[in-house]
N, C-alpha and C positions, 0 to 999 in steps of 0.2 A: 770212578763213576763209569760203567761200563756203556758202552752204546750199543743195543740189542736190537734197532731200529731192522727191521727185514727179517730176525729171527724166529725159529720157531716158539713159540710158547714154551712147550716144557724145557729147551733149551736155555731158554732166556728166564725162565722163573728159578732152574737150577742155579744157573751164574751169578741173581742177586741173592738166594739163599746163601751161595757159597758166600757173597762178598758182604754180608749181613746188612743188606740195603733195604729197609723198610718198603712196599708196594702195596699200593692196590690197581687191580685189575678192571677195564671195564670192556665190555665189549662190544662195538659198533656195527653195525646192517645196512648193506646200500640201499638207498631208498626206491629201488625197482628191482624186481624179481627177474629179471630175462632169463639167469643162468640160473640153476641150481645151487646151494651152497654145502661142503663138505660138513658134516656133522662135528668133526672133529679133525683139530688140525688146524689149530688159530695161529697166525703170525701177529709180531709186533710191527703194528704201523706208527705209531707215534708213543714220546715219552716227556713228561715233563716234570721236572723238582718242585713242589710245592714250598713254600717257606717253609714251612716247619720240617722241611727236608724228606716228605714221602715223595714217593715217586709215583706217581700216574703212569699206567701202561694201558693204549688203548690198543685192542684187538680186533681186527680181521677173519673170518672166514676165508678159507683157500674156494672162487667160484670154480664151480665144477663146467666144462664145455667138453662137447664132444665135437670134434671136427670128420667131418667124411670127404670124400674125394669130390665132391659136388659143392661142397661150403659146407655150411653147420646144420645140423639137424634140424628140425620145427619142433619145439614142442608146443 
């Protein structure tokens, strides 16, 4: 049972391929927009074994900020 907890997605969907561990994927949205979110380029933030032994993989967007020498930008 691998722990992919931090990884990136295609990373972490190859290693249960490899290790032929049943999954479905879901993907989570912070509930306020402040930052941008990356299109692409999900991490795993959480995993859990279902009983009947599927795995849950819940996904994250990587937030987008941009810092300037002033603090953060306004958008």
């Amino acid at each position: 049972m691998p722990d992919i907890i931090g990884m990136p997605w295609e990373l972490a969907k190859d290693l249960l391929n490899q290790a032929n561990i049943r999954y479905n994927s879901v993907i989570t949205y912070p509930t306020k927009s402040f930052f941008p979110l990356k299109d692409n380029g999900y991490y795993v933030i959480k995993q859990k074994y279902l009983d009947d032994g599927e795995l849950v993989v819940t996904l994250a967007a990587r937030l987008l900020k941009e810092v300037f020498s002033n603090g953060l930008q306004d958008w």
